[in-house]
C-alpha positions as CSV (number, residue, x, y, z in Angstrom):
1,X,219.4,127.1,41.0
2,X,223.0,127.5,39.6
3,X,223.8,126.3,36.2
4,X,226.8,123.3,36.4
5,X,229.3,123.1,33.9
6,X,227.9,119.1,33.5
7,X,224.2,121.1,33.0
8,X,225.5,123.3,30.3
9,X,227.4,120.7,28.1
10,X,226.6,117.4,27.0
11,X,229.4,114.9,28.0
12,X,229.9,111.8,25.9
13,X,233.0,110.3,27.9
14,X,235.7,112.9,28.3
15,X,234.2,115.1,25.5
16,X,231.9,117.9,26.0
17,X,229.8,119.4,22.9
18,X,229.4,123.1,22.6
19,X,232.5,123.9,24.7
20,X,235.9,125.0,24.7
21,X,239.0,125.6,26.6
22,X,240.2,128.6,27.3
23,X,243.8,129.1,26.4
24,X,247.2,126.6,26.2
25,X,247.3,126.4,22.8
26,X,250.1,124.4,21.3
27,X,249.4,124.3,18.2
28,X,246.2,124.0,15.8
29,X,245.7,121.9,12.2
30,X,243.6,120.6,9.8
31,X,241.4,118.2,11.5
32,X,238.5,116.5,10.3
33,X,236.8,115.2,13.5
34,X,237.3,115.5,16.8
35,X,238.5,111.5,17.0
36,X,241.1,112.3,15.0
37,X,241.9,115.9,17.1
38,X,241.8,113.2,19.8
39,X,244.5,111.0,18.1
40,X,246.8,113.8,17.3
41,X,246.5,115.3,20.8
42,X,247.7,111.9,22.2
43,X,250.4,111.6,19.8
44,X,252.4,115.2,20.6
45,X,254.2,115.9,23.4
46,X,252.8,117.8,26.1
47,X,249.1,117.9,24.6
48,X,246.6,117.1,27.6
49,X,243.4,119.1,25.7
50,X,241.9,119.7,23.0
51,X,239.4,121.8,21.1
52,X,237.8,120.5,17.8
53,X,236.1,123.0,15.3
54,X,233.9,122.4,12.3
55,X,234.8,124.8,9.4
56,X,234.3,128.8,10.1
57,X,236.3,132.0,9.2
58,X,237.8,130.8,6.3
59,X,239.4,128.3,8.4
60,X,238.7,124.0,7.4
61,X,237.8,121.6,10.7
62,X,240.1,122.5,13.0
63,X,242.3,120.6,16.1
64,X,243.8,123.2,18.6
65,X,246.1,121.1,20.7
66,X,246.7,122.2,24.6
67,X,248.6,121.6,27.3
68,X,248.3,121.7,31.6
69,X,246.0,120.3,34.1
70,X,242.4,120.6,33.3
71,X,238.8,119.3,34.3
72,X,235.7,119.2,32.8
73,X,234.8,122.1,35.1
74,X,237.3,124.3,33.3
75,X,235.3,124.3,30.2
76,X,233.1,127.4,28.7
77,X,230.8,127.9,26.3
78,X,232.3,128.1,22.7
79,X,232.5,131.9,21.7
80,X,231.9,130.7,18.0
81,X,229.5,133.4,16.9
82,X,227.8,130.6,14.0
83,X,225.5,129.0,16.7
84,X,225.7,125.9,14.0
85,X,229.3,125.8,14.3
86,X,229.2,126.5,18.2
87,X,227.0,123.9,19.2
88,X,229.4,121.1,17.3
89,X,232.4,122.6,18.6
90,X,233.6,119.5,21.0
91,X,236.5,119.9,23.7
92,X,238.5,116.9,24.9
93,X,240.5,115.3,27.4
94,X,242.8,113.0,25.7
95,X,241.8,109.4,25.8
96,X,244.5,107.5,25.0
């Protein structure tokens, strides 16, 4: 049997848990959950994505905005080494 993307993450609406995606960054700030990441995302122009971090790397909770035409089939497994960290890491289409 082949693993799905919708077997691998946990989807709670258009947000998976323990995912990311891969490149189209915009631009990344201080965030302090991934309803606000949302929010932001929705509020800047050209931001489609996003990818919501807890704190790791000397770096606080974290939004990384992106742009272009994605699907929850795009996502991938986080490459956060903290597994902690990894398996909170949430990416986002923007619900507006």
């Amino acid at each position: 049997m082949v693993a799905t993307v919708q077997d691998e993450f946990s989807w709670i609406g258009n947000r998976g848990i323990g995912c990311d995606w891969r490149g189209n960054d915009i631009r990344s700030l201080p965030s302090s959950s991934a309803e606000l990441c949302n929010s932001q995302c929705a509020l800047t122009e050209r931001c489609t994505h996003f990818t919501w971090t807890l704190a790791h790397d000397g770096y606080g909770d974290r939004c990384f905005m992106k742009s272009g035409a994605v699907s929850r089939s795009d996502a991938v497994r986080s490459a956060i080494r903290n597994p902690y960290v990894r398996a909170r890491t949430i990416c986002g289409l923007v619900m507006v």
